[in-house]
N, C-alpha and C positions, 0 to 999 in steps of 0.2 A: 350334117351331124351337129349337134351342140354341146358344149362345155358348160359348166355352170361352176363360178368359185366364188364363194358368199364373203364377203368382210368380216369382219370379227365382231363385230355391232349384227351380221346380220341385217345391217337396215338396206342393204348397197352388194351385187349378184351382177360380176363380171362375165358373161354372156360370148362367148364365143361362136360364133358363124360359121359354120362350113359345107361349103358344095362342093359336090365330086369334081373329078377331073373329066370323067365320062360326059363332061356335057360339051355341047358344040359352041362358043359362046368363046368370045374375045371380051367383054367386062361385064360385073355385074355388082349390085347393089343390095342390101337387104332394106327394105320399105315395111314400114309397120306403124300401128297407132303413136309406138314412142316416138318417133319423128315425123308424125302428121304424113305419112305415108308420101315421105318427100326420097326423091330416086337418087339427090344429090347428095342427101346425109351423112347418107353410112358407106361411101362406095367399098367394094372389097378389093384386098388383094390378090392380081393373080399370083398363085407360088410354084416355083420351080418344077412338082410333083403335080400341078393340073390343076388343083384344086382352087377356089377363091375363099378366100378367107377375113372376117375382120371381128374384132372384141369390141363390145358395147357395155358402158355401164349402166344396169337400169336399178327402179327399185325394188326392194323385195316386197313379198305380199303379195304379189299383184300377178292376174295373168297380161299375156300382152301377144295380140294375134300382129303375124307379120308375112311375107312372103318374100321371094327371090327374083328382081327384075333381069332379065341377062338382056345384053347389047340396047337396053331403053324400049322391046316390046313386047319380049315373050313373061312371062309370071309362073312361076314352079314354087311348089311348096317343098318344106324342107319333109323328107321321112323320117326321119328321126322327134318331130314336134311332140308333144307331150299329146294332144288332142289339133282334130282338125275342125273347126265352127263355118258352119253357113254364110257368106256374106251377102250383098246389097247385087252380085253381081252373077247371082245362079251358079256361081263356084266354091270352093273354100277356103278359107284360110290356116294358115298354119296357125297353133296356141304353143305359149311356153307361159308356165307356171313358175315366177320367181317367188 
């Protein structure tokens, strides 16, 4: 699921992260262009109710394809993303439209 809460300038679109609890999965990461698709960046929290969760600030305007590492090898897209785009790797990626 994602959150989206815009600044008041609108220039800046606080980004919240969430994956279910339903997944099998001891830590996980959101990986996307905004961090050069680095596993280290963004890790999530796990929270009490299952789910991992973390807040990004990105810019606005922009879209910004990204995806969900769990435990460093599996890759899940978010269902809730705005659109899903083609990538380099005969899958897709998730898109969010700030």
């Amino acid at each position: 699921m994602l959150r989206k809460s815009y600044s008041k300038t609108r220039r800046m679109c606080r980004v919240t992260f969430d994956f279910p609890p339903d997944v099998n999965a001891t830590m996980a990461s959101v990986c996307g262009d905004f961090n050069e698709w680095s596993a280290s960046a963004h890790p999530m929290k796990h929270r009490k109710d299952g789910r991992f969760s973390t807040t990004i600030s990105l810019e606005a305007g922009r879209d910004y394809r990204f995806r969900y590492l769990l435990d460093g090898r599996r890759w899940e897209n978010d269902w809730a993303a705005d659109e899903y785009v083609r990538n380099g790797f005969g899958t897709e990626d998730s898109l969010i439209k700030v």
